[in-house]
Kinemage of the C-alpha trace (Angstrom):
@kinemage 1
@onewidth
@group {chain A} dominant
@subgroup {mainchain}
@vectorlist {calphas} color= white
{ca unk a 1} P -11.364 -2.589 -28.138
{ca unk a 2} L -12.300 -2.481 -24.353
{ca unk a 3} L -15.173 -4.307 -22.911
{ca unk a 4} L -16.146 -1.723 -20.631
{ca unk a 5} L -17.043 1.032 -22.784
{ca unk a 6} L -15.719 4.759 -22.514
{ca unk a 7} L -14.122 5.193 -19.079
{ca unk a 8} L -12.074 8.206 -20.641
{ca unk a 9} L -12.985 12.093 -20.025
{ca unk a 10} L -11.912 15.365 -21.213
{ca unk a 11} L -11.768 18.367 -18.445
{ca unk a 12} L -12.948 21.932 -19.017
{ca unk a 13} L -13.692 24.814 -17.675
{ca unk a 14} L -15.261 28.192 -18.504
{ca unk a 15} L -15.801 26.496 -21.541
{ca unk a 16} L -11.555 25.745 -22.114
{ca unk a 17} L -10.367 22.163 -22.748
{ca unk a 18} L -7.826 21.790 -19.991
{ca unk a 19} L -6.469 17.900 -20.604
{ca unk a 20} L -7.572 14.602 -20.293
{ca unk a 21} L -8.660 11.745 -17.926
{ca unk a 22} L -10.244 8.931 -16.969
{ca unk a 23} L -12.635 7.504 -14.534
{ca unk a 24} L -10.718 4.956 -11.322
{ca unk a 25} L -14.543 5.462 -9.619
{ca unk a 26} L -18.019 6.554 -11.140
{ca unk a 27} L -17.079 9.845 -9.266
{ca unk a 28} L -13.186 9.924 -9.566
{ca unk a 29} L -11.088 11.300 -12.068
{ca unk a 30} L -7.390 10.547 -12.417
{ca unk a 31} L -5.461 12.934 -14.254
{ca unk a 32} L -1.856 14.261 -15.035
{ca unk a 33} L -1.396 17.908 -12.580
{ca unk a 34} L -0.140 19.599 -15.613
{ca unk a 35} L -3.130 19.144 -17.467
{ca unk a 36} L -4.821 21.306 -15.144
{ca unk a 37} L -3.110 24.504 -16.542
{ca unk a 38} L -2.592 26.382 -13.217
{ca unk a 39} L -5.775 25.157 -11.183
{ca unk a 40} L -3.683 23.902 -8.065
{ca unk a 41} L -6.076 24.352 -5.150
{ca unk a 42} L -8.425 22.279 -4.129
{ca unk a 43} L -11.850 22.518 -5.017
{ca unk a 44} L -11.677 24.517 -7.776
{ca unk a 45} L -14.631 24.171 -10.355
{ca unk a 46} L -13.732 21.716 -13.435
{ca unk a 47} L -16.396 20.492 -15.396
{ca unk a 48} L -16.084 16.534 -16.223
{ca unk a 49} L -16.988 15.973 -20.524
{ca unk a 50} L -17.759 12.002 -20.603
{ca unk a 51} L -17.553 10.667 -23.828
{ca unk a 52} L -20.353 10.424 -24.444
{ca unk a 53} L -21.123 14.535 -24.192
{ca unk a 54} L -22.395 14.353 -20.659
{ca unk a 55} L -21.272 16.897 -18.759
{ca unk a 56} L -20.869 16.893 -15.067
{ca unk a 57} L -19.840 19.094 -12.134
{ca unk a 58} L -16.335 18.577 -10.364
{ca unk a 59} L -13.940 19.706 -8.075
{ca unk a 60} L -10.298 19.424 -8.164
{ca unk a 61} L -10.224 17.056 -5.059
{ca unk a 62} L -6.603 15.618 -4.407
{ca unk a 63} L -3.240 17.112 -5.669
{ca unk a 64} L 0.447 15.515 -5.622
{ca unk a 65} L 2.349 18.257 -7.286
{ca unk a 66} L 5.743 15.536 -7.088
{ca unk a 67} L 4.176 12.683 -8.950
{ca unk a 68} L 2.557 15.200 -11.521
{ca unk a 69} L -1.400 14.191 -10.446
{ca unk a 70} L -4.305 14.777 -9.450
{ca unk a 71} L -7.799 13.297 -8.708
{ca unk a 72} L -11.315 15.536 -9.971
{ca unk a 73} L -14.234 14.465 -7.908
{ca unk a 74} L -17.705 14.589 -9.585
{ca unk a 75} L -20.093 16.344 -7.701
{ca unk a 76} L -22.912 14.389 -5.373
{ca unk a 77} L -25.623 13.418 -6.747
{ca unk a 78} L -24.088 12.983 -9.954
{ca unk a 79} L -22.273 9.788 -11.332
{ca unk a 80} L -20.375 8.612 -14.302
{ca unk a 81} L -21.582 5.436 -15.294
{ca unk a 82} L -19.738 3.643 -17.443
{ca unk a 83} L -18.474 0.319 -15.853
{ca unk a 84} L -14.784 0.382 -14.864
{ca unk a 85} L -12.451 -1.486 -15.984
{ca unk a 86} L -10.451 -3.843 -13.974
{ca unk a 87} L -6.458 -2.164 -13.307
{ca unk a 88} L -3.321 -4.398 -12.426
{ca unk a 89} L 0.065 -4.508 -13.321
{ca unk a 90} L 1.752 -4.208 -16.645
{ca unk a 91} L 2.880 -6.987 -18.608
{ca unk a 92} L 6.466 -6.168 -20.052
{ca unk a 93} L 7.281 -6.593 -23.363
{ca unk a 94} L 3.462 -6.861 -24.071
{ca unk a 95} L 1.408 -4.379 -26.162
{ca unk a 96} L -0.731 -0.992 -24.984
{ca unk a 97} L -3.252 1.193 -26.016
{ca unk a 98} L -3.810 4.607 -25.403
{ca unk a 99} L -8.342 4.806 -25.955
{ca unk a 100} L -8.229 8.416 -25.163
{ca unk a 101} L -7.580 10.633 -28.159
{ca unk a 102} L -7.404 14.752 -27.349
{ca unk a 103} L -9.692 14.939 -30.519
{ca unk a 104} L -11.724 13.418 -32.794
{ca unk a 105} L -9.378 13.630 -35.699
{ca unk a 106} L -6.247 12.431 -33.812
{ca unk a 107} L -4.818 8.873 -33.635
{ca unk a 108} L -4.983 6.443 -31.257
{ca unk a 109} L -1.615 5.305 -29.446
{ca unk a 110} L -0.242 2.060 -29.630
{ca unk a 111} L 3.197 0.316 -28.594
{ca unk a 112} L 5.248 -1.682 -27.126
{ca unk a 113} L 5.703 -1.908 -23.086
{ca unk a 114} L 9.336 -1.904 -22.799
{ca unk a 115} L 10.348 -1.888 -19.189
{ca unk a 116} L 8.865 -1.097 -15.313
{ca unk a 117} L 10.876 1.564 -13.879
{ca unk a 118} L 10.803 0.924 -10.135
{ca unk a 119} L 12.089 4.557 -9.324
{ca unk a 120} L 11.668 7.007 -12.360
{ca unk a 121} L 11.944 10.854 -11.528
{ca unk a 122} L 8.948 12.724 -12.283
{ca unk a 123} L 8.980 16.619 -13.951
{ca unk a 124} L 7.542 17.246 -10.853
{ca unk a 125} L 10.224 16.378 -8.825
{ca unk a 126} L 8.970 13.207 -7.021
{ca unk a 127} L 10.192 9.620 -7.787
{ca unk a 128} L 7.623 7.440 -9.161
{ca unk a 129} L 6.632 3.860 -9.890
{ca unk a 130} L 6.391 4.520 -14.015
{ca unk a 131} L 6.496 2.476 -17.500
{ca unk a 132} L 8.256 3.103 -20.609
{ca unk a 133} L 6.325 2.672 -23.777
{ca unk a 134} L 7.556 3.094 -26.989
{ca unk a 135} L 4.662 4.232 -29.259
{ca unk a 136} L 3.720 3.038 -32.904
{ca unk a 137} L 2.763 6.562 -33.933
{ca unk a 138} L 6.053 8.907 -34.700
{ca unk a 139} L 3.721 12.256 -33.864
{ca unk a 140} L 6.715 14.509 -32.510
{ca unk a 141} L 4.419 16.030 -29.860
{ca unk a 142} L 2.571 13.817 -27.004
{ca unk a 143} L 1.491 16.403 -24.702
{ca unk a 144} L -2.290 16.365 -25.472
{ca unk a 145} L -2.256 12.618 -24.933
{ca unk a 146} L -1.369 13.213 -21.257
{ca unk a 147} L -3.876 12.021 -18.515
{ca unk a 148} L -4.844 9.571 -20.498
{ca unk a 149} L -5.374 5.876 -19.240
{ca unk a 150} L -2.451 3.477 -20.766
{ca unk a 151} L -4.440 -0.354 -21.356
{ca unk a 152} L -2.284 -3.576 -21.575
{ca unk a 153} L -3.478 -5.871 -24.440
{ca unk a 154} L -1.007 -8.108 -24.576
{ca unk a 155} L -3.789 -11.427 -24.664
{ca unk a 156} L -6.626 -9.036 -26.829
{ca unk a 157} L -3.590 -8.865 -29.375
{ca unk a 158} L -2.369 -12.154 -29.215
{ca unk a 159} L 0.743 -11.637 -28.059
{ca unk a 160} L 1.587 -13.229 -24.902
{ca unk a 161} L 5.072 -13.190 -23.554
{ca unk a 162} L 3.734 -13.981 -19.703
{ca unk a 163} L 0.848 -16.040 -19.013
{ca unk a 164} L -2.902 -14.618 -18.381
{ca unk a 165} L -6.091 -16.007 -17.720
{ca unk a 166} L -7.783 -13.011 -19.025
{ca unk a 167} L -8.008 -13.417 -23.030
{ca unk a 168} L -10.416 -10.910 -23.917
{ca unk a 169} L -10.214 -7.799 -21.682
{ca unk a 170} L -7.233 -5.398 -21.243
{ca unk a 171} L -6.857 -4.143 -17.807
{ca unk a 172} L -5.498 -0.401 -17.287
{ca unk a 173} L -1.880 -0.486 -16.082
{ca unk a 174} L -0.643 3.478 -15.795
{ca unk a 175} L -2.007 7.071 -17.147
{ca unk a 176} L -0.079 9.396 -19.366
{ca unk a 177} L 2.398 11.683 -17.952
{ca unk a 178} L 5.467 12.649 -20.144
{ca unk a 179} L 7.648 11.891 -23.268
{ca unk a 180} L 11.376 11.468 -23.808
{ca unk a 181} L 13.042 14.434 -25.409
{ca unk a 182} L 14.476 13.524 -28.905
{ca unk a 183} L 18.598 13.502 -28.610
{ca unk a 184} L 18.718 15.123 -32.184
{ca unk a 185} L 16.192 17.561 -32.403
{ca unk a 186} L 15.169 18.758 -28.976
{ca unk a 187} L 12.015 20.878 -29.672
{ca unk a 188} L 10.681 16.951 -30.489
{ca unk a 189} L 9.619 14.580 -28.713
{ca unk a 190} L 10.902 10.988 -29.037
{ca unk a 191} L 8.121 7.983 -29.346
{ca unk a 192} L 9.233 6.857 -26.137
{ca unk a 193} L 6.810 8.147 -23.266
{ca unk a 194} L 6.376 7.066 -19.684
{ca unk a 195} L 3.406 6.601 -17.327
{ca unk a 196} L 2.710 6.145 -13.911
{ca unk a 197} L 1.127 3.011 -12.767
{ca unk a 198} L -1.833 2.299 -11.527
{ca unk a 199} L -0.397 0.921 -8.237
{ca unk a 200} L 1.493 4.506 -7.865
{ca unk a 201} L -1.713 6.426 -7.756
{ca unk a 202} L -2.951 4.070 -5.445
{ca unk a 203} L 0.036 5.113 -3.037
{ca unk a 204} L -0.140 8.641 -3.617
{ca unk a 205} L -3.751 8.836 -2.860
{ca unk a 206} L -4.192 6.111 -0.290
{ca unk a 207} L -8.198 6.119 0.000
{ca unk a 208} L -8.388 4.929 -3.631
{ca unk a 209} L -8.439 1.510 -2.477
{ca unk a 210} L -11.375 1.732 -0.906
{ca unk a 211} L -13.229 3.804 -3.132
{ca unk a 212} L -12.359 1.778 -6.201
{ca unk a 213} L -13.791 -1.418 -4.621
{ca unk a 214} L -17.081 -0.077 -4.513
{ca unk a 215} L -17.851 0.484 -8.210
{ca unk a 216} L -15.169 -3.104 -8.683
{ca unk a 217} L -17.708 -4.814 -5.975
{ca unk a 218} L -20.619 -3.572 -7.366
{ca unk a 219} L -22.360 -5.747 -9.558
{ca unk a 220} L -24.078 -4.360 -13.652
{ca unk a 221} L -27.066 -2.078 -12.415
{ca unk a 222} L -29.057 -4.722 -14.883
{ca unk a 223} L -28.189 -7.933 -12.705
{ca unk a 224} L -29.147 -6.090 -9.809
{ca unk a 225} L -32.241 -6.343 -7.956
{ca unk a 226} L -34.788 -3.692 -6.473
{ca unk a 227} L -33.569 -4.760 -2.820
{ca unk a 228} L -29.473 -4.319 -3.722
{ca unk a 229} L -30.527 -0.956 -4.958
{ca unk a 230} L -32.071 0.305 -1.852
{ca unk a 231} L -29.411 1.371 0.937
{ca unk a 232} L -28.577 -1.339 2.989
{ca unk a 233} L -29.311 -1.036 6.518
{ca unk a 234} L -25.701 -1.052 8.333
{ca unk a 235} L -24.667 -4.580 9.276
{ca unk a 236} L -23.769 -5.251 13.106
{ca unk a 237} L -20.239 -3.921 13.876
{ca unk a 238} L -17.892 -7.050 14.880
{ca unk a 239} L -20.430 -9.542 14.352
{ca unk a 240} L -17.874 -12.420 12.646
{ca unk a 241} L -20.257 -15.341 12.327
{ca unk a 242} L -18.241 -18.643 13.032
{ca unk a 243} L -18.669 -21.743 12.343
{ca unk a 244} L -18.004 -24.493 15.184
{ca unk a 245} L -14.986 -26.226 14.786
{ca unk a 246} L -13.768 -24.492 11.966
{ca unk a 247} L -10.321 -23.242 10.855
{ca unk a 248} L -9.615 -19.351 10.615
{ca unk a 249} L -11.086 -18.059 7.211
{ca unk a 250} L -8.313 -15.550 6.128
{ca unk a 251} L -11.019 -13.960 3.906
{ca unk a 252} L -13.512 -12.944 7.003
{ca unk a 253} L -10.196 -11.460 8.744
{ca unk a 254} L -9.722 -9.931 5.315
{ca unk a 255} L -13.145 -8.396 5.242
{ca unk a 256} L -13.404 -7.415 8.880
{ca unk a 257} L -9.869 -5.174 8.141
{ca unk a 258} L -11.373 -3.958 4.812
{ca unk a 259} L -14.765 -2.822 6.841
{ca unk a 260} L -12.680 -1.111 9.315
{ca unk a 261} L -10.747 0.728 6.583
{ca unk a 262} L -14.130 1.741 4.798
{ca unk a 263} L -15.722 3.445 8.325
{ca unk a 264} L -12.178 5.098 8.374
{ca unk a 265} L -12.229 6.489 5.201
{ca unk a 266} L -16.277 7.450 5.400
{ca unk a 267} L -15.320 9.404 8.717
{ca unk a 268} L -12.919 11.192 6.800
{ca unk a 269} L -15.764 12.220 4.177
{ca unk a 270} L -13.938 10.428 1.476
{ca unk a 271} L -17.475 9.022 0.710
{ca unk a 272} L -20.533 9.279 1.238
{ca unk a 273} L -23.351 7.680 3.038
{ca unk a 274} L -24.776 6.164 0.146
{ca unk a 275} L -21.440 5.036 -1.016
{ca unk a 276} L -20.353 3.509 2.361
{ca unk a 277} L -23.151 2.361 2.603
{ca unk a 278} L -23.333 0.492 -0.944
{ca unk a 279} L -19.493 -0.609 -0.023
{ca unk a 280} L -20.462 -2.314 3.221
{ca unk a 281} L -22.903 -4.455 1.379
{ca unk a 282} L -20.820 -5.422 -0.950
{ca unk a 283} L -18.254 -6.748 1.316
{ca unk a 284} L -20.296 -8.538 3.525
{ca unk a 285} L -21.828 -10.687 0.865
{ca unk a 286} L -18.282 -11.505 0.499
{ca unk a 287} L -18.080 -12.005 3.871
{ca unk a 288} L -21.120 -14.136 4.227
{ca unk a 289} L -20.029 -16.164 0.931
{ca unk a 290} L -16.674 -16.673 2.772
{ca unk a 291} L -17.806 -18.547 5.686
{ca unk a 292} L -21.008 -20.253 4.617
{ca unk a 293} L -20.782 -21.031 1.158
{ca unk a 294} L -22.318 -19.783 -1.933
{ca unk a 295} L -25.507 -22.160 -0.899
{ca unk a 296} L -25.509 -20.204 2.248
{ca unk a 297} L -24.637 -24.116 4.311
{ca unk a 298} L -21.332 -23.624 6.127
């Protein structure tokens, strides 16, 4: 079960289920290209189903036809908010989950993670950073499964072959992108599938480090207070507060290259004001934390 409730979405539009997906942002949508059934420019209409039955507006925002994906972006002022779940690297030879079904009535995948596959070529053509899985479920057909987030659970099930400190929550390692054909009967499709990492989608759509932080960073809207949900006013650019004497903190340098990235990427109109804005707070707590303490003493 994950902790962080239903990240997954189904996209549609004119009223057709194209594929599945799931939420890297509250307004970011990481799917499989193929999914998309023909919409391949960007900024075509898609309408975002949360799980919920919310539906919300989106545009097809990013495309990487080689590594078969593609981000949605929900439409401003709108937001998905279900909190996100934290993403990292696979464990192999641990267990996975597959949350999002194509339909009520269909199963839930399950397996094994068998290996990392450092350069796996894509149906699209590209070479990828992908998993192998081998799945519980002997189905024969996978496809509607694809876009879907894959969810290591090695420590929720138990079953630890490398050490965690996380025993409760799975973290999402990879989405859904294709299955192995069956050597013996080809219109199958084996229970082997594969799945791009997270850390691939990061690459092929570099601003998604940034943007993830900011729903990461943020803290539950109920432990929140009425001042952290007003907009920040901007904190003073290059103003590094140092303390006398002091070593280098690696984490202010850290900070002052991550703030730097974020007015990059907000210049670009990756995000916007509100979420820049939200993102630079966020950061310079950390900041602040960094070089005086918790207690706010240095």
């Amino acid at each position: 079960m994950t902790c962080c409730g239903p990240y997954w979405v189904d996209l549609h539009r004119a009223g057709q289920r194209l594929g599945g997906g799931f939420l890297l942002t509250n307004w970011l949508v990481l799917t499989a290209l193929h999914c998309l059934r023909g919409l391949v420019q960007v900024d075509d209409h898609v309408d975002v189903v949360l799980a919920d039955g919310r539906r919300l507006d989106a545009h097809v925002s990013r495309l990487d036809p080689e590594a078969d994906l593609a981000l949605i972006g929900i439409t401003p002022p709108q937001r998905a908010t279900p909190r996100i779940p934290n993403s990292g690297p696979a464990r192999i030879g641990g267990r996975w989950r597959g949350p999002y079904r194509p339909a009520a009535n269909e199963v839930e995948l399950s397996g094994r993670i068998d290996t990392r596959a450092a350069s796996y070529l894509s149906e699209g053509g590209g070479t990828i950073e992908a998993l192998q899985l081998s799945a519980d479920q002997f189905l024969g057909d996978y496809s509607g499964y694809s876009g879907g987030p894959v969810e290591d659970t090695t420590s929720c099930d138990n079953h630890t072959p490398e050490h965690t400190a996380d025993k409760q929550h799975p973290v999402v390692v990879g989405i859904l992108l294709e299955q192995a054909p069956d050597r013996i009967a080809a219109d199958r499709a084996a229970n082997v599938l594969f799945a791009a990492t997270i850390a691939e989608a990061m690459r092929r759509f570099n601003h998604l480090g940034v943007a993830h932080l900011v729903d990461v960073l943020r803290p539950p809207a109920e432990a929140r207070t009425a001042t952290e949900d007003t907009e920040p006013p901007p904190a003073p650019r290059g103003a590094t507060a140092v303390v006398a004497g002091a070593p280098p903190n690696p984490m202010v340098a850290a900070a002052d290259a991550l703030l730097e990235e974020i007015d990059a990427e907000a210049a670009r109109g990756i995000m916007n004001a509100a979420q820049t804005a939200d993102l630079r707070f966020q950061v310079w707590r950390h900041k602040i934390s960094a070089t005086f303490g918790e207690d706010g003493a240095p």
